[in-house]
Each structure stands twice: as structure tokens, then as C-alpha cells.
C-alpha positions in Angstrom: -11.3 -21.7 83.7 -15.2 -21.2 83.8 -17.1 -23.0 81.5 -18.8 -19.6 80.1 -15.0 -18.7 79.6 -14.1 -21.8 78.0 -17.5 -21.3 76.1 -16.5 -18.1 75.0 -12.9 -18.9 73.8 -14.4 -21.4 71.6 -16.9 -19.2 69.7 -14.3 -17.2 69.0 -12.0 -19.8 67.8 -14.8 -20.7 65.9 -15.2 -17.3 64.4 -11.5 -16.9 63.3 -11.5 -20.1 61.5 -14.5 -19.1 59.6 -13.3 -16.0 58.5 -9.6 -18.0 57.9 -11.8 -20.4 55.6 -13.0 -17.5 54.2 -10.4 -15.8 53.2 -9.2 -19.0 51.9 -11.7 -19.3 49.8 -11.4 -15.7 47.9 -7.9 -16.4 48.3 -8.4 -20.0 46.1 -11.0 -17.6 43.8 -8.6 -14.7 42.9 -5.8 -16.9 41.6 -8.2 -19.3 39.8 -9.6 -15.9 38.9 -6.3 -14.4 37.6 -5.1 -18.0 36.0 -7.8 -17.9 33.5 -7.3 -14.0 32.7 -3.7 -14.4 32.1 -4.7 -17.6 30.1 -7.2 -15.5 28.0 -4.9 -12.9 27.4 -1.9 -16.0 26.3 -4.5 -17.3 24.0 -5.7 -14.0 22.6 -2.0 -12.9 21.7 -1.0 -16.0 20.2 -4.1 -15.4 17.9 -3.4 -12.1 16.8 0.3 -12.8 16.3 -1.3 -15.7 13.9 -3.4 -13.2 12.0 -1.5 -10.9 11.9 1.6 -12.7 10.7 3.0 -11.1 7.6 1.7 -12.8 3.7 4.5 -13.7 1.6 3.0 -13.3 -1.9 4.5 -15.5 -4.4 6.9 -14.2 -7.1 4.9 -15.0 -10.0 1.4 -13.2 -8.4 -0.5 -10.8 -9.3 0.8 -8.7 -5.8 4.4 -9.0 -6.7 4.3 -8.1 -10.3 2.0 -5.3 -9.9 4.3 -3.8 -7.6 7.4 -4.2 -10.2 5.7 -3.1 -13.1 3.8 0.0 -11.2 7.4 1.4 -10.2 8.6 1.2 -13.7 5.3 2.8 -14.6 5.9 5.5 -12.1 9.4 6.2 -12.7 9.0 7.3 -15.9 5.8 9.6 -14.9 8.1 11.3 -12.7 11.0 12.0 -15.2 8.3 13.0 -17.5 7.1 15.4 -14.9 10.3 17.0 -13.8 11.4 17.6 -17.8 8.2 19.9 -17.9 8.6 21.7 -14.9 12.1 22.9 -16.0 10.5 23.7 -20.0 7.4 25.7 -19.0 6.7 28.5 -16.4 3.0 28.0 -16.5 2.4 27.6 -13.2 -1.1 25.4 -13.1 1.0 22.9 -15.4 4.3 22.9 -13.1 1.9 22.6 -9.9 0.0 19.3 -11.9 3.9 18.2 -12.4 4.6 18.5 -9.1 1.8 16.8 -7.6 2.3 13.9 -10.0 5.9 13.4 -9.3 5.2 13.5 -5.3 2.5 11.1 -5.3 4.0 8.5 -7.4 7.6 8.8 -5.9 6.0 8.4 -2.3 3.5 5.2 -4.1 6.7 3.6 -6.3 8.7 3.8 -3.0 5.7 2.2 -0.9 5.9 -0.6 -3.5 9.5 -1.3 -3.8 9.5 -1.6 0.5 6.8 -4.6 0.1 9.2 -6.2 -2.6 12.0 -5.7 -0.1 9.7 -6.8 3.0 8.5 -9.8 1.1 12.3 -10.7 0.1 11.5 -10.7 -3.7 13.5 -9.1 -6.6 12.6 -5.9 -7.9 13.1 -7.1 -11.2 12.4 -10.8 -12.6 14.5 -12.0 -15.5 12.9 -13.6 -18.4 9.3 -12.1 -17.7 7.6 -10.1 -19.5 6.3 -6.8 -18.2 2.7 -7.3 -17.1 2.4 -11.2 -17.6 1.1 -11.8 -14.1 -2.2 -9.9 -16.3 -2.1 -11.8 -18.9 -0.4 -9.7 -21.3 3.2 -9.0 -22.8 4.7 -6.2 -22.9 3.1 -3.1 -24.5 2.2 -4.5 -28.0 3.1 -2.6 -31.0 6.0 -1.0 -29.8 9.1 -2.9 -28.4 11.1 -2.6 -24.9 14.0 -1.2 -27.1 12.3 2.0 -27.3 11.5 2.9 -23.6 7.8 2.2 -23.4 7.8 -1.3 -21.9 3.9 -1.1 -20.9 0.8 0.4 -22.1 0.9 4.4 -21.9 4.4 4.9 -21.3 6.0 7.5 -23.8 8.8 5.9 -26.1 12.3 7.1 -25.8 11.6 9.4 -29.2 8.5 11.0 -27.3 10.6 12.0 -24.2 13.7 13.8 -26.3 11.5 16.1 -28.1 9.5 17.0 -24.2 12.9 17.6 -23.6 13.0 19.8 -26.8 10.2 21.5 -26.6 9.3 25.1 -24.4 6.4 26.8 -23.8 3.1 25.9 -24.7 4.2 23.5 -26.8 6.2 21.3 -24.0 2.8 21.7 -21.8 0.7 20.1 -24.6 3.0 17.6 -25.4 3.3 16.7 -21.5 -0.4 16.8 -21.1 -1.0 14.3 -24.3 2.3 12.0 -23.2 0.7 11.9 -19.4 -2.8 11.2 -20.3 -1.7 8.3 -22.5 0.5 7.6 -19.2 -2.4 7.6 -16.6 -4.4 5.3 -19.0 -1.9 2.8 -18.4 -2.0 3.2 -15.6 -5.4 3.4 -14.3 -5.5 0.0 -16.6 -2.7 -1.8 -14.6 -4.4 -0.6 -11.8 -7.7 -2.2 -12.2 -5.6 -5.1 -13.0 -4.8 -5.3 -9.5 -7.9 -4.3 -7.6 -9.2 -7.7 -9.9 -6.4 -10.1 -8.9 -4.3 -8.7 -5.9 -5.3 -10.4 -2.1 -7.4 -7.9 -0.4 -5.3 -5.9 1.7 -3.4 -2.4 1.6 -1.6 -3.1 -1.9 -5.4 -3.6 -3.2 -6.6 -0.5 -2.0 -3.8 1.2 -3.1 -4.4 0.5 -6.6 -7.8 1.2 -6.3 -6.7 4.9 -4.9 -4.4 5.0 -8.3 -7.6 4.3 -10.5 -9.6 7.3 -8.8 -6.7 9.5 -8.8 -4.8 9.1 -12.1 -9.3 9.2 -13.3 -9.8 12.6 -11.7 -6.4 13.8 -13.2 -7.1 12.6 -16.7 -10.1 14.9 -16.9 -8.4 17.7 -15.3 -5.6 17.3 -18.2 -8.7 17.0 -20.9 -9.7 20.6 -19.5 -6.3 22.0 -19.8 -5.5 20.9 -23.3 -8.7 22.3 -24.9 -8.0 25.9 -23.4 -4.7 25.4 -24.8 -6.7 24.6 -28.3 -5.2 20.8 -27.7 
């Protein structure tokens, strides 16, 4: 071998080990490269599974017994609002009834679900109806005659709605469910005040501009029914 020839086969040995070290080195670059991605992406799951790990609210909060006591509270808006529809044809107070009873079916059932996703009873012996607000029961009137919290209609009050046709059963439901919303709108506020922030809070809040809005509609349709 000539030593041009031998000096040639050595620059090109020289050559393919650079660009062997090279590719090495991108080589050594990528993985560290893709270590610390998959890392970052580890780390970032694990802390977005810790915040967004579901709260347990106690039994005894304000989140729990809101829930309870608001799907009492609705229940009876409902009944309330399917008696009327079936004792009046007037249609702008059957459509009110209608959209009542929707809405606060679809919110009571939104509420029991968190009772059953926290794995707390729908009902809690021994408590009183709206003690997680500081207050008992519905004051001057007792649970024995249906109206357990403030606004609900008493048992006597939902007989004669059931009585009652005409204009008369569309005042007497638009008196009964503006007493009803007041409640309401008052439990309400209860929880926008006490409940964690969250979607529970804000769905209170939506109760207190709604069940607002509809009180003053119902003002309007009592005075042109001379109410």
C-alpha cells in the first residue's frame, strides 16, 4: 500500500468515526431529550389527578344539606306545578308550570347525584331541615303539616290548589309559588354564602337569579288577574 493510500484510508476512517460520534451524541441527546418529556408529562398527570381528585363534603356542611333540603324544596314546586297544569287551561300559566317543574326536576336530580357521588344519605335523621344555616325548620308552622322550610305551602294549601279551577287555581298557584321561590331564592343565598366554591355554588347562585326573574314575572301575572 502507498502511503497516499494509506493516507487516504485513514482520513476516511477518521471521518466515519466523527460522524459515528456524532450521531452518538444526538443519539445520547434525543433520549435524554425524550426522558425529561415523558418525565414532565408523569409529573404533570400526577398533578392534575391531585387537583382534580373528587371533595368529599362532610355530612353536616353546608354542601350536603343544601343539596337535601333544596330537593325537598323542589319536590314540592314540582307537584305544585303539575296540580295547576291539570286545573287551568290558561296557557301562559301552564307554560310557567312547565318550565318550573323542568328546571327543578333536572336541578333536584343534579343534587341527589352529588349526595350519591359523595356517598352521603339523602336524608339525615335527627336534623332539622336547614340547620347547616343556622335555622330549624320553617318556624311558625310545624313538619306535620307539609311545609318543612320557609315558602313551602302546607298540606291545607295544596288540597284546595287541588280544589280549585280556573282563575282561581292560577292565583292561588301564583301566591303559593311566589311564597315558594322566596324560600327558595333564601336557601339559595344560603349556599352561595357557605357552600366551597365550585359547581354546587354556582348553581345556587343560578337558583337566586332565576327563581328572582320568575317572582316578578308572577307579580305581573297576578295584578292582571286583579291578584
Amino acid at each position: 500500500m502507498t502511503e497516499e493510500s494509506f493516507d487516504h484510508e485513514e482520513a476516511e476512517f477518521a471521518a466515519g468515526a466523527r460522524r459515528r460520534g456524532t450521531r452518538t451524541r444526538w443519539a445520547a441527546v434525543t433520549a435524554v431529550a425524550l426522558a425529561l418529556l415523558f418525565a414532565g408529562g408523569a409529573v404533570t398527570v400526577a398533578s392534575a389527578e391531585r387537583d382534580e381528585a373528587p371533595r368529599i363534603p362532610a355530612t353536616d356542611s353546608a354542601d350536603a344539606g343544601f343539596a337535601r333540603d333544596m330537593a325537598v324544596h323542589h319536590q314540592q314546586a314540582v307537584e305544585m306545578s303539575f296540580i295547576v297544569r291539570d286545573r287551568t287551561k290558561d296557557e301562559s300559566v301552564r307554560r310557567l308550570a312547565y318550565d318550573i317543574a323542568n328546571t327543578q326536576a333536572n336541578q333536584r336530580g343534579m343534587m341527589l347525584g352529588w349526595l350519591d357521588m359523595w356517598g352521603l344519605p339523602k336524608l339525615q335523621s335527627g336534623v332539622e331541615p336547614m340547620a347547616w344555616m343556622g335555622m330549624g325548620g320553617s318556624g311558625d308552622s310545624g313538619p306535620s303539616d307539609g311545609a318543612l322550610m320557609p315558602g313551602m305551602a302546607t298540606n291545607a294549601q295544596l288540597d284546595a290548589l287541588r280544589k280549585a279551577t280556573g282563575k282561581e287555581a292560577e292565583v292561588l298557584y301564583l301566591k303559593l309559588m311566589t311564597e315558594h321561590h322566596k324560600g327558595g331564592v333564601h336557601m339559595a343565598e344560603g349556599c352561595v354564602s357557605r357552600c366551597v366554591p365550585g359547581v354546587e355554588r354556582d348553581l345556587a347562585q343560578g337558583m337566586v337569579e332565576a327563581q328572582q326573574s320568575e317572582i316578578l314575572l308572577m307579580a305581573d301575572m297576578l295584578r292582571k288577574r286583579g291578584a
